[in-house]
N, C-alpha and C positions, 0 to 999 in steps of 0.2 A: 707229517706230524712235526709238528714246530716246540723243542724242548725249554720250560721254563727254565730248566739251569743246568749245568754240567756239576755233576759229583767228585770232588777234591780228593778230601780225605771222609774216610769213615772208621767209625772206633764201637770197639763193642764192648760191652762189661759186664757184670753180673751182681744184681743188686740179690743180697739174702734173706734180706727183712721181706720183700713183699715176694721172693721168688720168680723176677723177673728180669728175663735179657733186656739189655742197653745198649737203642743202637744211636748213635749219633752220626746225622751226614752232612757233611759243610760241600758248599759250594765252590768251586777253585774260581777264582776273581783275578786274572792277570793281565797282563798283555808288556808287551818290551819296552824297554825303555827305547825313546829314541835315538840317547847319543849312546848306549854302551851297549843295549840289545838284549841285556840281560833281565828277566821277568820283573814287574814290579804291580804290585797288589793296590787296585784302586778304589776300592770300595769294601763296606760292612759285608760280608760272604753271605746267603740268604744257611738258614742250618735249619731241619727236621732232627727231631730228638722222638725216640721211639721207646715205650716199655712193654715188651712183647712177654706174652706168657710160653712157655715151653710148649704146648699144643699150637702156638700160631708159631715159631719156628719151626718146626717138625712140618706143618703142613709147605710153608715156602721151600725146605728142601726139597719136600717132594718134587713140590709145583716145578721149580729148577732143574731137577734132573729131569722130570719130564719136557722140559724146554730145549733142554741140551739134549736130549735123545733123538728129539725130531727136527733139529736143525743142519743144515749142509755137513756131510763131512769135510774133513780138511784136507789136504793134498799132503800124501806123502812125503813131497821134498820141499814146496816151500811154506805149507801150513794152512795156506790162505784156503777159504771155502772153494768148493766145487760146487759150480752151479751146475741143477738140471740139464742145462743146453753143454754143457764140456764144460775145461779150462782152460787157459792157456797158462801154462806155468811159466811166469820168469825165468826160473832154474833153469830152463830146457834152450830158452835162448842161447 
């Protein structure tokens, strides 16, 4: 799967007049500069702007925790998933 863009920041809000959540998601647009190495922003960030009603939040949480219920647990001491076939933990290095 090939992503059209990586997710930056995202901001949420709450509009009261129409009773709907606010979600805005901007794209992070960076890469280093090459004499200091420090990030530097090249381009207009591509952004999704979202006005969700309270039943379509309620159902993404759901959808969420049932995502995270069925995904690898994490390992005890360094966090990272355990796959089906074992792990090998860093830690234990």
């Amino acid at each position: 799967m090939e992503l059209a863009w990586v997710v930056g920041t995202m901001t949420v809000g709450y509009d009261e007049l129409s009773d709907r959540i606010l979600l805005v998601v901007e794209e992070v647009v960076v890469e280093p500069d090459e004499e200091s190495g420090e990030p530097v922003s090249l381009e207009e960030p591509a952004s999704l702007r979202l006005r969700l009603t309270r039943g379509q939040v309620a159902a993404y949480i759901e959808h969420a925790r049932a995502l995270v219920a069925a995904g690898r647990p994490p390992c005890r001491l360094c966090g990272q998933p355990i796959d089906t076939e074992g792990h090998v933990c860093p830690r234990l290095n």
